[in-house]
N, C-alpha and C positions, 0 to 999 in steps of 0.2 A: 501524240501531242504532249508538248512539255508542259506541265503548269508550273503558274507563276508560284514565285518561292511563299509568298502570302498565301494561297489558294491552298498549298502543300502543306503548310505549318496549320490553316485553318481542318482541313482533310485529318490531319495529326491528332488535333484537337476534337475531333468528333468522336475519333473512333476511343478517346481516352473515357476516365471515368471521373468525376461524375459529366453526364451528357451536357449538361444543362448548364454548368455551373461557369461564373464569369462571361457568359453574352454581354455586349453592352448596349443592348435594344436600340441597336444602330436601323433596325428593319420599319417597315411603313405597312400601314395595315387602314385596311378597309373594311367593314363590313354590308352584308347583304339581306334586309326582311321581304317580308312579304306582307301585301296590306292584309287587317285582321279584318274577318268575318263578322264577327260580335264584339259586345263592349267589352267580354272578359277578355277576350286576345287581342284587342285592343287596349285593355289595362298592361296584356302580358308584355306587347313587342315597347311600351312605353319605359317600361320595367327596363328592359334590354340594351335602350336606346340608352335610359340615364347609367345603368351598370356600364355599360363601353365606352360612354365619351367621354371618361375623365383616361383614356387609353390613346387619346389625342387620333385617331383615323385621320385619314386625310379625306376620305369622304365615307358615306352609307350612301346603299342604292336600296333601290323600294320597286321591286317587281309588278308587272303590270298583264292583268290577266288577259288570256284570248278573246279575242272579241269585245274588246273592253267592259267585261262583265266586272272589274276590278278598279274599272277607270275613276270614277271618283275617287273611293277609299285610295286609291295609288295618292291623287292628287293631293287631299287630307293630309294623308300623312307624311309626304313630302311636305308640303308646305307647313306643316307645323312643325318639323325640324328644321326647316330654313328659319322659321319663326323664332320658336322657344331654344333651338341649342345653338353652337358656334360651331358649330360641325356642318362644310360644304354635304348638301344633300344632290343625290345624283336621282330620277327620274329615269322609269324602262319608259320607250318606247317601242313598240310592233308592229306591223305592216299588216297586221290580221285584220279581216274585216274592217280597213277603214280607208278612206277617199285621202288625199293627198288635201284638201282643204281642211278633212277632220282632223290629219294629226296635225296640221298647220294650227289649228284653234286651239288643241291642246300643246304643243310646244307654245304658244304664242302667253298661255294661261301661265306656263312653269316659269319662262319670264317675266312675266308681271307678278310672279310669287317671291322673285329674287333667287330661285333656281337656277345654274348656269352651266351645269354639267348631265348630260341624254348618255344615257347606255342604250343604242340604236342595235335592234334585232329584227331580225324578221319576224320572227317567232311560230309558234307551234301551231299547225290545221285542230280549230275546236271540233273536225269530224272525228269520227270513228276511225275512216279509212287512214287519218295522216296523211292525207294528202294538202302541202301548201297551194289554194289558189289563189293567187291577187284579185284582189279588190278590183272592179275594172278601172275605178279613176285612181286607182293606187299607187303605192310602192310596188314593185315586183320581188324587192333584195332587200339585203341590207346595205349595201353598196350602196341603191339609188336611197336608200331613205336618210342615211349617213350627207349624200351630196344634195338631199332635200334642206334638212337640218340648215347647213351651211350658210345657205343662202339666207335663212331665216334670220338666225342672229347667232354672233362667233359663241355658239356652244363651247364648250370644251366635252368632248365625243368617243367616249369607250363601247370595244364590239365585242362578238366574243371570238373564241377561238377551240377550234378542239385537238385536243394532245392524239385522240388515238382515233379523229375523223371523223367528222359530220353522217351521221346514218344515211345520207341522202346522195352524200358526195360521191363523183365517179371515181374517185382514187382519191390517193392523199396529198401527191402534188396539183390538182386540180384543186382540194380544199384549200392546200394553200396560198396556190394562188389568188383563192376566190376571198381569203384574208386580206393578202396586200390590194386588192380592188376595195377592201371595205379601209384599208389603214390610207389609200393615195387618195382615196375620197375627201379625205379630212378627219379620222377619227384619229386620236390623240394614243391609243393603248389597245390592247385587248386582255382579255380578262378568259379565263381558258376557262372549258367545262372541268369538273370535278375528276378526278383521278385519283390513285391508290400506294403508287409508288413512285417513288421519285426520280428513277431510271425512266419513265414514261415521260416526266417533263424535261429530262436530258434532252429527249435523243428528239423530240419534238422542238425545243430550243434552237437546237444544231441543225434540225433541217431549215427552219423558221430564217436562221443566221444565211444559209445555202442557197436561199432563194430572195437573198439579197435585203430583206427585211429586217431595219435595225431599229425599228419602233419597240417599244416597251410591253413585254408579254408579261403579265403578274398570273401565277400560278392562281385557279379556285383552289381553296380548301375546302370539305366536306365535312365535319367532325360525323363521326358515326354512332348515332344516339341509338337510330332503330335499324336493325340489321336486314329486317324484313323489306323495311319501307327501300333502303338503299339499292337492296337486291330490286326490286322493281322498278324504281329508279335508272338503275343503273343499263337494264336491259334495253330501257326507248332510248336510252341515250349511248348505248353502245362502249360503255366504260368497263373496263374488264373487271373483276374480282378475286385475287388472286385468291387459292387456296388456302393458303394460311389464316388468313384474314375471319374465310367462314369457319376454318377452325379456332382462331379466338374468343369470335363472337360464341361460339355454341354453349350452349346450357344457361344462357344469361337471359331469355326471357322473360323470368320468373324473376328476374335479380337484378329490375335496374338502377339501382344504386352502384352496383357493380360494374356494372353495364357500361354507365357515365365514365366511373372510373377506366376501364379497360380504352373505351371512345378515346380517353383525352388520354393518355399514353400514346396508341396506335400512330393521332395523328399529328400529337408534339414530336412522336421521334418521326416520321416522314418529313416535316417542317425542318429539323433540327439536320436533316440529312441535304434536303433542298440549301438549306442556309449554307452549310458545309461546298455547295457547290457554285456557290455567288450568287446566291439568290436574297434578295431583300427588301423584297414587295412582296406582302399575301394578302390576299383578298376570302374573305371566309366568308359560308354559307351559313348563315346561324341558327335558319328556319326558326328565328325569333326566340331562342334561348340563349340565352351572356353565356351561362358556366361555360361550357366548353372553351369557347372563345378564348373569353376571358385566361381561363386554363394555361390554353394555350400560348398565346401571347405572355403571360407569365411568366411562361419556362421559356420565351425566346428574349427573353431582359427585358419588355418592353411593361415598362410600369405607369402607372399615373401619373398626370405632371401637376405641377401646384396650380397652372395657369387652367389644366383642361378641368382639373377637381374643380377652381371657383366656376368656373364657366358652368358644371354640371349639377351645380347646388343651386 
């Protein structure tokens, strides 16, 4: 395949030096918390929330725990960024343990919060074994909970997607098909699980493209603060680890000032290589800390704007 002479000049441009330098933060960014536990990590992800939004996001999503042990604090803190910031807040919803009437009450609640945008998942079995059961008066998918939604009120409706396949899934064109059931539903985007290199979201792109799927796929980013955590992380969800990677990370235990620093390199230059490849949507996991983020987005041009600073004071 030929690329386009732009695409070649940008490809040019990546490999020159300095990496970073001259972006013109043409890129769109989201970020991703989770609700806090306590008041202090509730002080933390508030912290987070006012550090990024003068970064102009086009939305934050706010995760939603299994079994809705999370369901309130999800709702809280969705609703109080619809409330106190200008930043569209997006809402998880999961099919776990709940009736097709319960998530109806709770979509019904994010509407009346002025909420307008559901990342619909199935989501994770809070057993042991991992095994997803539906609810009997349930969702089954995220497909049917996505073509629930719809009827409810016009959401605007992001799923996810996996670059290197769903652990569950019988193959990887079987996942992606089981994508486009969740995108002809009515979901607007998909938003991939985390991954390490950027060659990963290629060739997933290109099959994504292959099977006729021209909805909007925004890469997860990960920043890698704790190497350990990731590693386990990474193994229920099936995302590889390349080699190099645990060799960067190694001897920084003890050192995470360091640590941070190495984090936000690894994963501004995968960013800066994705960018290189026509990419200009990232969606970042922040597990409720800015720096890296922030870090990051820095070195991709993409700076404060005067209108999102007044908004965030």
């Amino acid at each position: 395949m030929i690329l386009p002479l732009a695409q070649m000049q940008e490809a040019s441009r990546a490999i020159a030096s300095p990496l970073f330098a001259g972006l013109p933060g043409d890129c769109e960014i989201s970020f991703e918390f989770f609700p806090p536990k306590t008041e202090k990590m509730e002080e933390q992800l508030w912290d987070s929330v006012v550090t990024l939004s003068p970064l102009g996001p086009r939305f934050v999503s706010v995760t939603y725990g299994a079994g809705g042990t999370t369901r309130e604090r999800t709702h809280n803190t969705v609703a109080r960024i619809a409330r106190e910031t200008q930043i569209p807040a997006a809402a998880h919803l999961t099919c776990v343990e709940a009736s097709k009437s319960e998530i109806a009450d709770v979509a019904n609640a994010y509407w009346e919060a002025g909420v307008r945008h559901i990342v619909a998942l199935r989501g994770d079995a809070p057993n042991s074994d991992g095994k997803f059961v539906p609810h009997p008066d349930g969702y089954a998918s995220a497909a049917e909970l996505v073509e629930g939604l719809r009827k409810l009120h016009p959401f605007e409706i992001s799923v996810s997607a996996y670059p290197e396949t769903h652990p569950e899934a019988l193959s990887a064109a079987s996942d992606i098909d089981f994508l486009k059931r969740k995108l002809d539903a009515g979901a607007s985007r998909a938003i991939t699980q985390f991954f390490f290199e950027p060659e990963t979201f290629f060739r997933f792109r290109d099959a994504v493209a292959a099977a006729g799927i021209d909805a909007e796929i925004v890469p997860g980013i990960m920043p890698v603060s704790n190497f350990a955590a990731i590693t386990r992380m990474s193994h229920l969800t099936g995302t590889a680890i390349p080699d190099w990677m645990a060799d960067v990370f190694n001897g920084l235990d003890d050192h995470p000032s360091a640590r941070q620093l190495v984090a936000a390199t690894v994963s501004a230059e995968m960013c800066r290589k994705l960018y290189a490849g026509g990419v200009r949507e990232f969606h970042f996991y922040t597990l409720n800390r800015a720096e890296l983020s922030y870090a990051i987005c820095h070195l991709l041009g993409k700076r404060p704007t005067a209108l999102a600073q007044k908004a965030a004071a």
